[in-house]
C-alpha positions as CSV (number, residue, x, y, z in Angstrom):
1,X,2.0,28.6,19.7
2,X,2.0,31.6,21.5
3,X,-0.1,32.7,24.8
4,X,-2.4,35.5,24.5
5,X,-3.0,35.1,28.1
6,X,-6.1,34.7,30.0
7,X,-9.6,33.2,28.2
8,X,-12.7,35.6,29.3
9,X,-13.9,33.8,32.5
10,X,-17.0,34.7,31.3
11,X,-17.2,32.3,28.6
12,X,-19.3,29.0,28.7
13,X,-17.6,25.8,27.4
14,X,-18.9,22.3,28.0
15,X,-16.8,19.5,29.3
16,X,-16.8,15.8,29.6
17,X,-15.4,14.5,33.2
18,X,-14.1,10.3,32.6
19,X,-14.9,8.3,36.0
20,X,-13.0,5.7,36.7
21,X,-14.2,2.1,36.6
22,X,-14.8,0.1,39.4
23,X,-13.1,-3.5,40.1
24,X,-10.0,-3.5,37.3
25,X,-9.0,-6.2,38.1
26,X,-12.2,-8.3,37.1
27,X,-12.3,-6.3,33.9
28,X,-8.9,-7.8,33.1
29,X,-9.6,-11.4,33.5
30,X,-12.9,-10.5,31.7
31,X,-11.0,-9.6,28.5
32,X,-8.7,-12.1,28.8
33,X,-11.5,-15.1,29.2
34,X,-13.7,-13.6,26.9
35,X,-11.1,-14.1,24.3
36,X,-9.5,-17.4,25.4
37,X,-10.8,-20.5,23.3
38,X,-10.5,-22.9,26.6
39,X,-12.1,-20.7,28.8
40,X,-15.9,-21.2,29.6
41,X,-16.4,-17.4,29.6
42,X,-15.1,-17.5,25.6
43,X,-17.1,-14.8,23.6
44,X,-20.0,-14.5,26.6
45,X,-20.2,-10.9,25.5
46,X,-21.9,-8.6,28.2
47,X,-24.4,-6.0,27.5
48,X,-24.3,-2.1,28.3
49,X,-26.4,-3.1,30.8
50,X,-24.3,-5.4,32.5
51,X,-21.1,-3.8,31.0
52,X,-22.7,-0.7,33.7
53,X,-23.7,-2.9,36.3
54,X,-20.3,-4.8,37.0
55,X,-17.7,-2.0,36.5
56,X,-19.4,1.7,35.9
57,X,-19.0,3.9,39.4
58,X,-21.4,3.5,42.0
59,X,-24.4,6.2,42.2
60,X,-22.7,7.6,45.2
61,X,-19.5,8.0,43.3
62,X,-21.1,10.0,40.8
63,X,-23.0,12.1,43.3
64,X,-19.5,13.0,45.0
65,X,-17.7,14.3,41.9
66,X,-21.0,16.1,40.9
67,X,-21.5,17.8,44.1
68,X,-17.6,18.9,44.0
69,X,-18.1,20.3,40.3
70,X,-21.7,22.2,41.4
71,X,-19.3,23.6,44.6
72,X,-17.0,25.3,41.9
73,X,-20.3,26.4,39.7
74,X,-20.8,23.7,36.9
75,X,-24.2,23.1,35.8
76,X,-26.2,21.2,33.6
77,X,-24.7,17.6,34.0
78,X,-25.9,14.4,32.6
79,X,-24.6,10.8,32.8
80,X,-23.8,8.7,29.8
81,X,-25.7,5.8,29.5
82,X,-22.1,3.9,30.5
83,X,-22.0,5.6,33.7
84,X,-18.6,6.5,33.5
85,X,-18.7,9.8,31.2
86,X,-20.2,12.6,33.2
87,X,-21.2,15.5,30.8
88,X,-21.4,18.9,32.3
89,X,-20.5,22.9,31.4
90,X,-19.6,26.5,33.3
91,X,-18.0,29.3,32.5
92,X,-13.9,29.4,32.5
93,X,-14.2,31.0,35.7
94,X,-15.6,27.8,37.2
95,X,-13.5,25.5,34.9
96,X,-10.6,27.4,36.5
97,X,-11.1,27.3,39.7
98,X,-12.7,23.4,39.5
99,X,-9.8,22.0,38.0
100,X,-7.1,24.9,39.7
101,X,-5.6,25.7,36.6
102,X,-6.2,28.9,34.2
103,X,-7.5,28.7,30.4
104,X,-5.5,30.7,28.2
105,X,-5.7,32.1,24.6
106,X,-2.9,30.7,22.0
107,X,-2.4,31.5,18.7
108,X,-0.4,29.8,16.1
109,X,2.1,31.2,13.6
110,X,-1.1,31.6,11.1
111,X,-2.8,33.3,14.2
112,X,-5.2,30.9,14.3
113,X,-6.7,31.0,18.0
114,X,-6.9,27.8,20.4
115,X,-7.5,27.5,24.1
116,X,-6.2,25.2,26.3
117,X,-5.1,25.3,30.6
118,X,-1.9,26.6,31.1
119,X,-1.5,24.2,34.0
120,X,-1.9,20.7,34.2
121,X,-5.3,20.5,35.8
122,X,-6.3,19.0,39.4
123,X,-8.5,17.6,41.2
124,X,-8.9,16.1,44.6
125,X,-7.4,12.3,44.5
126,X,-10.1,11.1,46.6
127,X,-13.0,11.5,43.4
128,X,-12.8,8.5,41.0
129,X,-11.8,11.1,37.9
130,X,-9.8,9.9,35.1
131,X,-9.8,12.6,32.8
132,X,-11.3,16.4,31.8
133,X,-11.7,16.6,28.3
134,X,-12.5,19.8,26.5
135,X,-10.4,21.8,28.0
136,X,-9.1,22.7,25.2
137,X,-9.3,23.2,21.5
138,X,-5.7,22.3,20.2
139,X,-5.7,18.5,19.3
140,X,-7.6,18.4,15.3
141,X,-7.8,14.6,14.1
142,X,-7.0,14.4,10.6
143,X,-8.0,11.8,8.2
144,X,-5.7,9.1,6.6
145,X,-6.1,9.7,2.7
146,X,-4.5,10.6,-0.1
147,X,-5.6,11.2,-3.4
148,X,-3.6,9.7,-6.8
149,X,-2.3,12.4,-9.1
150,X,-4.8,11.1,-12.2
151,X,-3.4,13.8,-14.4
152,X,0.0,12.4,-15.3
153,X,2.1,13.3,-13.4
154,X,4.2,13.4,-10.0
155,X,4.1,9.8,-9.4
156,X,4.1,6.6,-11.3
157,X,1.0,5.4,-11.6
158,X,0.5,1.8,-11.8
159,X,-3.2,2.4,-12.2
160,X,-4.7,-1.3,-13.7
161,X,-8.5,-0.7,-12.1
162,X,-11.6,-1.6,-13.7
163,X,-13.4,1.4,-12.6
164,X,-13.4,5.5,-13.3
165,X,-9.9,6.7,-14.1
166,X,-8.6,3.0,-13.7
167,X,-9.3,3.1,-10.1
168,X,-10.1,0.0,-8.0
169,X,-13.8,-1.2,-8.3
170,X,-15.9,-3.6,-5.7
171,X,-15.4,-6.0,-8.3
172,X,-11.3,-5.8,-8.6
173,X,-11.3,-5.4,-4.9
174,X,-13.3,-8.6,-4.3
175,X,-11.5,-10.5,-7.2
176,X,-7.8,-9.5,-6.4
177,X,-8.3,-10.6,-2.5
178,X,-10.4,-13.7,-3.2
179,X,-13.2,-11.7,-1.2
180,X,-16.0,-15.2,-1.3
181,X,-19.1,-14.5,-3.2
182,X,-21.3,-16.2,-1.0
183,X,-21.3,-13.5,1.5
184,X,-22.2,-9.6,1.5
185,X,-22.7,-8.5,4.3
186,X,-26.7,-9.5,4.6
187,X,-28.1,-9.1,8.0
188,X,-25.2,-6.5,9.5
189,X,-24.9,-3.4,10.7
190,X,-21.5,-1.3,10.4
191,X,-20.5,1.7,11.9
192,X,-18.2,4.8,10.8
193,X,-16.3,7.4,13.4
194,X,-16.6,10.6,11.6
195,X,-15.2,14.2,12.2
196,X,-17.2,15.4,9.1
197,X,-20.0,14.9,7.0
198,X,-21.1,14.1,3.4
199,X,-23.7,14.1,0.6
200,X,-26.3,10.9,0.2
201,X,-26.0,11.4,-3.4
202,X,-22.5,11.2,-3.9
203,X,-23.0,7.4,-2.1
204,X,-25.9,6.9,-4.3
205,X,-23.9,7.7,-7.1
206,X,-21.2,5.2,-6.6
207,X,-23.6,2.7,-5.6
208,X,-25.3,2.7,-9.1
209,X,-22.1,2.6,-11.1
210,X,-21.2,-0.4,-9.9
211,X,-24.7,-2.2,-9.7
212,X,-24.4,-2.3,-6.1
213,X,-27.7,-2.6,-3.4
214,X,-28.1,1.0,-1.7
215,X,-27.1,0.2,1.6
216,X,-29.5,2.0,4.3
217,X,-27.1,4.9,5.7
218,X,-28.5,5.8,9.0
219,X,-26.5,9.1,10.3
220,X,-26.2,10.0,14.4
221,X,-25.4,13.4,15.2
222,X,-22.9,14.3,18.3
223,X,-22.4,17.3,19.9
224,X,-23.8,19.7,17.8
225,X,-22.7,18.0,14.4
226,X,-25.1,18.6,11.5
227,X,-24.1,16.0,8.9
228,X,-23.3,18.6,6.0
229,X,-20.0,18.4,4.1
230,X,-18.2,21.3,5.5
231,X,-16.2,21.2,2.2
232,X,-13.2,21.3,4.4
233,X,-11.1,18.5,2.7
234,X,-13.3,15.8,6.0
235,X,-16.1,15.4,3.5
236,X,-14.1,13.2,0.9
237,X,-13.3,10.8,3.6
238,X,-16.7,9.9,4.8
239,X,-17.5,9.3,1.4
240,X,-14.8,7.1,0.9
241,X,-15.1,5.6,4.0
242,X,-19.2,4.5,3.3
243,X,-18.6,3.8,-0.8
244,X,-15.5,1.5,0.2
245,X,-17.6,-0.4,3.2
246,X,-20.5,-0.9,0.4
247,X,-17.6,-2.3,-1.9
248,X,-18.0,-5.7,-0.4
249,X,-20.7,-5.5,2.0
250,X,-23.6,-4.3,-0.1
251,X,-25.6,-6.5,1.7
252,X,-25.7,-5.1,5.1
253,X,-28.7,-4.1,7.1
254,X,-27.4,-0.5,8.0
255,X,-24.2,1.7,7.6
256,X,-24.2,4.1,11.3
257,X,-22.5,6.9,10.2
258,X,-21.4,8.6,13.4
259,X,-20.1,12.4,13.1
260,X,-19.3,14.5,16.0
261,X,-16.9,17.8,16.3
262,X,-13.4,17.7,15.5
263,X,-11.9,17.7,18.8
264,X,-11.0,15.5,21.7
265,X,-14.0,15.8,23.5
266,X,-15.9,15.3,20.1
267,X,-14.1,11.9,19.2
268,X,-14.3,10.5,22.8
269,X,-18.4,11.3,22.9
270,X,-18.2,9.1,19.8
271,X,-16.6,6.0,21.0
272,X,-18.7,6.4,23.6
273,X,-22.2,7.1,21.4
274,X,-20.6,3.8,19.6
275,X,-20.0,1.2,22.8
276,X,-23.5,2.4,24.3
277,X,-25.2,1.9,20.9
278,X,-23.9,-1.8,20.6
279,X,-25.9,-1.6,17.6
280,X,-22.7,-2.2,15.3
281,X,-20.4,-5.4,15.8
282,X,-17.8,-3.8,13.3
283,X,-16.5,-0.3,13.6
284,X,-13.9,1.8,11.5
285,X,-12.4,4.9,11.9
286,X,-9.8,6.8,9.4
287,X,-9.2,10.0,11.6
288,X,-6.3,10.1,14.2
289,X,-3.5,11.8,15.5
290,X,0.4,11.0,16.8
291,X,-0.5,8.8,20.3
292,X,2.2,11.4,21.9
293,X,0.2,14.5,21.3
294,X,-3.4,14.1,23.3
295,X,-2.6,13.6,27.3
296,X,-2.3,10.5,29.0
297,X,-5.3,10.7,30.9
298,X,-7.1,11.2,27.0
299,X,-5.2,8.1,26.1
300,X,-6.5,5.9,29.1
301,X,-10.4,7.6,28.9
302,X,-9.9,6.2,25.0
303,X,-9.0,2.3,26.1
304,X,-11.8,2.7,28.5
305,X,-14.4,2.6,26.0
306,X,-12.5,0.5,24.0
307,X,-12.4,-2.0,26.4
308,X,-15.8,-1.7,26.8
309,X,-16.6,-2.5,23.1
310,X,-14.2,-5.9,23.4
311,X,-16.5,-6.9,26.2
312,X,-19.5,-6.3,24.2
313,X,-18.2,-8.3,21.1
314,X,-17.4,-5.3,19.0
315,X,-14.7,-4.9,16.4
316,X,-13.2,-1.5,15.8
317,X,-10.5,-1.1,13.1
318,X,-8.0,2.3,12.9
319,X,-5.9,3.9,9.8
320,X,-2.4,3.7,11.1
321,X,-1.7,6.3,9.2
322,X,-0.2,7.5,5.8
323,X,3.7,8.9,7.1
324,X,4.8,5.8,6.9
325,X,7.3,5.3,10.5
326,X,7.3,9.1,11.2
327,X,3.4,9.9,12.1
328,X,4.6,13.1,13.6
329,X,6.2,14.2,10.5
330,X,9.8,13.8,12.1
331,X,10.9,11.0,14.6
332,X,9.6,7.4,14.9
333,X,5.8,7.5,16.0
334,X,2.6,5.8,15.7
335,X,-0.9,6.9,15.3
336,X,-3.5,6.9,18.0
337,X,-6.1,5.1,18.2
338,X,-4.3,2.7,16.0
339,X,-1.4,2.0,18.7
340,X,-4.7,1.4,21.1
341,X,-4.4,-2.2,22.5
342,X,-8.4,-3.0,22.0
343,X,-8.1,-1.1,18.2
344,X,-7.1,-3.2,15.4
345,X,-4.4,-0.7,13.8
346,X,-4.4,-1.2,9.8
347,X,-1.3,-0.3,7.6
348,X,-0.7,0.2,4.3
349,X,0.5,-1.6,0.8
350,X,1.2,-1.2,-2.6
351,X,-1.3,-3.8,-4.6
352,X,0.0,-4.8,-7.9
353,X,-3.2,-6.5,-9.8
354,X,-3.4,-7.9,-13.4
355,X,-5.1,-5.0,-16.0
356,X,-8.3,-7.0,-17.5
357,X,-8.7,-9.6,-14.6
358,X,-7.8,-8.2,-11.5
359,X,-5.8,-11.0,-10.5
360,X,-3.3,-10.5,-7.6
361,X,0.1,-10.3,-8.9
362,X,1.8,-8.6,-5.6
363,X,2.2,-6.5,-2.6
364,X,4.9,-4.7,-1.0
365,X,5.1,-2.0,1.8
366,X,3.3,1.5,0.6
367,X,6.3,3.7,0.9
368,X,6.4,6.9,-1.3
369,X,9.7,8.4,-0.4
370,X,11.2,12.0,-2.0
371,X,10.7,13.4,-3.8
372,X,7.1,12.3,-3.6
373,X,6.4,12.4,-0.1
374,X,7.0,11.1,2.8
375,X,4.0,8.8,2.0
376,X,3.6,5.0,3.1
377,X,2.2,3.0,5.7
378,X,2.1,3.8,9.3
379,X,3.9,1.2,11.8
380,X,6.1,1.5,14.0
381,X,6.5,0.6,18.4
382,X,4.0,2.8,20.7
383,X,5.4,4.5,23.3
384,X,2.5,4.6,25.4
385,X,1.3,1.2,25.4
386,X,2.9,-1.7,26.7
387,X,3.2,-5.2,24.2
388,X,-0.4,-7.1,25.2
389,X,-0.5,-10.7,25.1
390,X,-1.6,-11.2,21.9
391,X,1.8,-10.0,20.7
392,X,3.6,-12.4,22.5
393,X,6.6,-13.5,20.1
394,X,6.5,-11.1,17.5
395,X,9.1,-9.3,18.2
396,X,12.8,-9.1,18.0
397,X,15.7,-9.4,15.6
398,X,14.6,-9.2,11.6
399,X,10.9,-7.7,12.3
400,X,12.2,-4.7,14.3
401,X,9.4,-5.3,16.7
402,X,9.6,-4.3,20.6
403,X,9.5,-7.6,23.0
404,X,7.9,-5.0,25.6
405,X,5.8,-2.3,23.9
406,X,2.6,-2.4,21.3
407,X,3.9,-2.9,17.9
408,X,1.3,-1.5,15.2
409,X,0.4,-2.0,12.6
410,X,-1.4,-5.3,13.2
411,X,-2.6,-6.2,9.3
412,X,-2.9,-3.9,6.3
413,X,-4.1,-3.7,2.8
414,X,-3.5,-1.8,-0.5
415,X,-3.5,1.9,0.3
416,X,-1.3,3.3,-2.4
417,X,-3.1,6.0,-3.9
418,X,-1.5,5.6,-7.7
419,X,-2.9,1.9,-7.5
420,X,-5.8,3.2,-5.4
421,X,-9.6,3.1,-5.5
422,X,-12.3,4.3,-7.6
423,X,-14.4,7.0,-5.5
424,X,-17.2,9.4,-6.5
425,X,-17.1,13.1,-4.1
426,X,-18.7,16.3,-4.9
427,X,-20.3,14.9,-8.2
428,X,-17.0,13.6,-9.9
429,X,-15.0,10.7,-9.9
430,X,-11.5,10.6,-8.5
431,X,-8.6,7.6,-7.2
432,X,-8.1,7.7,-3.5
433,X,-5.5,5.7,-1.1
434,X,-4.2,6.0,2.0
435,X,-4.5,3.8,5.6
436,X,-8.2,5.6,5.3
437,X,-9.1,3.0,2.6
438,X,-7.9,0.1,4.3
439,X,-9.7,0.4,7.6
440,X,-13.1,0.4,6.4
441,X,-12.5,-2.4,3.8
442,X,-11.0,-4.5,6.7
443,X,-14.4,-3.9,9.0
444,X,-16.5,-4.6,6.0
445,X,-14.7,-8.2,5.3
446,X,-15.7,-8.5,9.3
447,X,-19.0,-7.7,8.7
448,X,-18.8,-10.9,5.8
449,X,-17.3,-13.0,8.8
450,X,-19.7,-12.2,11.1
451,X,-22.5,-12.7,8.5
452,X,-20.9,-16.0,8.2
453,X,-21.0,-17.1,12.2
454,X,-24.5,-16.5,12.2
455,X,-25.4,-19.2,9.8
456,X,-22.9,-21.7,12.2
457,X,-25.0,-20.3,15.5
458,X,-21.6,-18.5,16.6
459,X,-21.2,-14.9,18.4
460,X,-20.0,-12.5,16.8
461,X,-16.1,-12.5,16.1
462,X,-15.4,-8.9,19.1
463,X,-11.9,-7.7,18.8
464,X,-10.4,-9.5,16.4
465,X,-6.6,-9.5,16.9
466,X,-6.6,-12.7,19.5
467,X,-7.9,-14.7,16.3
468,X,-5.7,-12.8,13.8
469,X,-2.4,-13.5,16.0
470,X,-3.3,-17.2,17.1
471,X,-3.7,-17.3,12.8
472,X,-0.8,-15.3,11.9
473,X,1.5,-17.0,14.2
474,X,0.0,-21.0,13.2
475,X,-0.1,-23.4,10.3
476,X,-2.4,-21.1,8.4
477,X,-0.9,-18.4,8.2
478,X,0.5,-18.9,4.3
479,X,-3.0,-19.4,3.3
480,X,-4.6,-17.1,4.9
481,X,-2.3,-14.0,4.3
482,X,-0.6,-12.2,1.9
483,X,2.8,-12.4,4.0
484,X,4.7,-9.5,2.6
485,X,8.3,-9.9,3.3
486,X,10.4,-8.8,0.2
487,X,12.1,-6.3,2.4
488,X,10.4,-3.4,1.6
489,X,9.5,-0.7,3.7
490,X,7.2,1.8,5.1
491,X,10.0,4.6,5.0
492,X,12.3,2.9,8.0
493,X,10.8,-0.8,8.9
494,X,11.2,-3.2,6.6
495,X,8.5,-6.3,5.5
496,X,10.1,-9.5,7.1
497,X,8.5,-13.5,6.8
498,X,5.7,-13.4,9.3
499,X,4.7,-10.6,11.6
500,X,6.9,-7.3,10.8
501,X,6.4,-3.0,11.7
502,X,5.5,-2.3,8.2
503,X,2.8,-4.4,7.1
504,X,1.7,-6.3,10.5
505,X,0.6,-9.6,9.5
506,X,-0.4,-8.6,5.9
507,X,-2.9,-8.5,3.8
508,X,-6.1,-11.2,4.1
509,X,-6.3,-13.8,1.3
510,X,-10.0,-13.8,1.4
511,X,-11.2,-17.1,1.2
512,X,-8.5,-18.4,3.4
513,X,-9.2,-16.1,6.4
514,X,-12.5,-15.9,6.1
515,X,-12.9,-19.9,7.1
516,X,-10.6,-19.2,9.9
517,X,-12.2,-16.4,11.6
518,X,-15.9,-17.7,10.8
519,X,-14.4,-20.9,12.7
520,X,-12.7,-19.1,15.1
C-alpha cells in the first residue's frame, strides 16, 4: 500500500487498550486442572465474576493506565465488565502522542484508503498494557465459504442431497453422520461471531422447508453494528451460519447472534461481548484471517479472552479456512483464530453420501486444485503458537505434524461446496461449502452433547479438544471418527491413520462420539 502521509490529527477514532492479567501463573494450572479428569478442580468452571476477581488488573492498575491516557488527552473510557479491556477515544493527535507513533493515510492499488501507525506504538513498560487495538483499519476478516457452481459447470458436482438443488438437508446431515435422534439441542443456547448481518426471513424460510422448530434468534449489536445485510457478500454467511446450527439443534433455547464491525477492534469487542455474556456454552465463528497478518500483541489480547471462555466452560469452534495449506494465498499458513490454542480449529472434507438414503459412503480431504481453485481445507503448523499439551504425540513422520508448534486443523467435516448444503439467502435457494459450514455444525453437535450432560447432572463439556485428543488418540477412536487417511490432501498435507494436517482427527461418527464426550 502506499503512504499518503499524515491522518488529520483532528480526527476522533476510538480505541480498545488490553490490560494484562494478573497472577499467570495460576491461570495456567487453572486450565490445565480444569481440564484434567484426576484433578479435583476438573470442570469447576469459574464465573465472570470470579474469572475478574482472581486474574483481571487491580483498580489501581486501571487507574494508572487511565490517568497516563487522560495526560496525552483520551477521553471517554469505560471498563469491560472483564476488567481487562479498557475502552477509550481522542483525536489522532492524542493517539499519537499517547502511543509515540504517527497515524498515516495508505491507499491500496484500488485506492482504497486505510489508516494505520507508521511506527510500532509505545508505551511506558511500567503500565500493565498488552495491546492497542484500533489503530488501524487494514486487517478485514473474511468469511470461509464457497458456493457450488449449481449451473453445470466448472466443477464436478457430486451433488446427491435431499434438499433444493440437491443440496445437503438437516435430514441427510443427521442421517449420513449418525447425528442421534434423541437429542436437539432442547434447553441450549448457541452463539455466532459475526462481521455482518442478515434477514429473519431468509432463516424462517429454511426453517419451514425442512419442518424444522424456529429457533429464537436473539441478535447483540457491537460497536455500532446494525444487524442489516450490508449485501456485501457477509450476509450469506450469517445465514448459513444460523440455518446450518438449526440443522441439528432445532431444539435450542436461543441462537446469540453476535455482529460487530469488520475490524480488529470489532472482532476482539466480540469475544469479549461473548466470554462476559457466558450466556452460550458453544460458540462458532466462520470469519478469519492468516495468524501472520494481525500483530502479536492482537494475537495474545485474542487467547486472553479465549482463555477466559475455557475457564468459564465455553466451547468456541473456528473455520480453518478454505485455501487449503496456503491461507495466505502463497506459502504454508494457517488461519487465525483457528491456529488459537483455546479455539477448536475445523477443516474441511469432501462427503460422498448415497443419493435416496443419505448413507455415508466416504470422506477424503476437500482439495479443489487447478484449474478449479486453490480450494480445500485449511491445516497446516502455526507459526505463532507453540504445540499445547493436548497435542502431545501427534506429530512427526507420516502426519507431517510439528513435535513443537500448534498443528491445526484439530477435526473437520464435509465442506466441499459441489457436495455441499442446501441454504436459503436473499429469497432463493442455493449450495454452499466451505470450512464456514463445518464450524457451526461442529458447535451445534456440542450443543446436542451438552444437552445430553445435563440429563447425567454433568458440566458442561468447555473447550473441547482435551476430550477430543484423549479420544482420538485411545481405543475409541475407530468408532468414534471418520479417520480419513486415504492419502488425500488439502493441497500439500496429506490424510494419514490417526491424527494428520489435513483433516485433524476427522470427521465425528455421531453416535459414537456423542457417548464419549456426554461421558467425558
Amino acid at each position: 500500500m502506499a503512504d499518503r502521509g499524515k491522518l488529520s490529527e483532528d480526527q476522533e477514532l476510538p480505541v480498545t487498550v488490553t490490560l494484562t492479567l494478573n497472577n499467570p501463573n495460576d491461570l495456567q494450572q487453572m486450565l490445565h486442572d480444569l481440564y484434567d479428569p484426576t484433578s479435583p478442580s476438573f470442570h469447576q468452571f469459574l464465573t465472570p465474576d470470579e474469572f475478574r476477581a482472581r486474574y483481571a488488573p487491580s483498580e489501581s492498575q486501571v487507574a494508572d493506565v487511565r490517568a497516563f491516557l487522560e495526560a496525552h488527552g483520551l477521553h471517554d473510557f469505560s471498563l469491560d465488565p472483564n476488567g481487562y479491556l479498557l475502552r477509550t477515544r481522542g483525536s489522532v493527535g492524542a493517539l499519537n502522542s499517547a502511543f509515540m507513533t504517527e497515524l498515516h493515510e495508505f491507499r491500496d492499488a484500488g485506492e482504497v484508503r486505510y489508516f494505520a501507525p507508521a511506527t510500532e506504538p509505545v508505551l511506558p513498560s511500567s503500565l500493565p498494557v498488552q495491546a492497542v487495538v484500533g489503530l488501524e483499519n487494514t486487517n478485514q476478516h473474511h468469511n470461509h465459504l464457497r458456493a457450488a457452481d449449481i449451473q453445470g459447470g466448472a466443477k464436478p458436482s457430486t451433488l446427491n442431497g435431499s434438499g433444493p438443488n440437491n443440496g445437503l438437508s438437516p435430514s441427510d446431515i443427521k442421517t449420513a453422520y449418525n447425528i442421534p435422534g434423541s437429542v436437539n439441542g432442547s434447553g441450549q443456547t448457541l452463539a455466532l461471531v459475526e462481521l455482518d448481518g442478515y434477514t429473519a426471513s431468509d432463516v424462517s424460510s429454511y426453517e419451514s422447508q425442512f419442518g424444522l422448530t424456529q429457533v429464537p434468534l436473539t441478535n447483540v449489536l457491537i460497536d455500532g453494528a446494525t444487524g442489516g445485510d450490508d449485501c456485501g457478500g457477509g450476509g450469506l454467511e450469517v445465514t448459513l451460519d444460523i440455518e446450518l446450527m438449526t440443522a441439528i439443534a432445532p431444539g435450542a433455547n436461543q441462537i446469540m447472534v453476535y455482529m460487530g464491525p469488520n475490524s480488529t477492534q470489532g472482532l476482539l469487542d466480540v469475544y469479549s461481548k461473548i466470554a462476559n455474556d457466558n450466556t452460550a456454552k458453544q460458540i462458532s465463528t466462520s470469519w478469519g484471517l492468516t495468524e501472520t497478518i494481525p500483530s502479536a500483541a492482537t494475537l495474545n489480547s485474542e487467547n486472553t479472552i479465549f482463555q477466559q471462555m475455557a475457564i468459564q466452560g465455553q466451547s468456541f469452534y473456528a473455520a480453518a479456512g478454505d485455501s487449503g495449506a496456503f491461507d495466505d494465498g502463497s506459502t504454508l499458513s494457517v488461519d487465525d483464530p483457528a491456529s488459537q490454542p483455546f479455539v477448536v480449529g475445523v477443516g474441511g472434507t469432501k462427503l460422498h453420501i448415497t443419493f435416496g438414503t443419505s448413507a455415508y459412503v466416504s470422506e477424503t480431504s476437500w482439495n479443489d486444485g487447478f484449474p478449479y481453485g486453490p480450494e480445500g481445507g485449511g491445516g497446516g503448523i502455526s507459526t505463532i503458537w507453540s504445540q499445547p499439551a493436548y497435542q502431545s504425540g501427534v506429530g512427526g513422520v507420516g502426519s507431517g505434524a510439528s513435535t513443537t508448534m500448534r498443528n491445526v486443523p484439530d477435526v473437520s467435516l464435509e465442506a466441499e461446496p459441489n457436495s455441499g448444503y442446501a441454504v436459503y439467502y436473499n429469497g432463493a435457494w442455493g449450495v454452499v461449502g466451505g470450512t464456514s459450514c463445518a464450524a457451526p455444525l461442529w458447535a451445534a453437535f456440542n450443543g446436542l452433547v451438552n444437552q445430553q450432560r445435563v440429563t447425567h447432572s454433568k458440566t458442561p463439556l468447555g473447550f473441547p479438544n482435551t476430550a477430543l485428543y484423549t479420544i482420538g488418540s485411545g481405543g475409541s477412536y475407530g468408532a468414534d471418527f471418520h479417520d480419513i487417511n486415504n492419502s488425500s490432501t488439502n493441497l500439500y498435507f496429506p490424510a494419514v491413520t490417526g491424527y494428520d494436517l489435513s483433516t485433524g482427527w476427522g470427521s465425528f461418527k455421531g453416535t459414537g462420539l456423542f457417548n464419549s464426550l456426554a461421558a467425558f
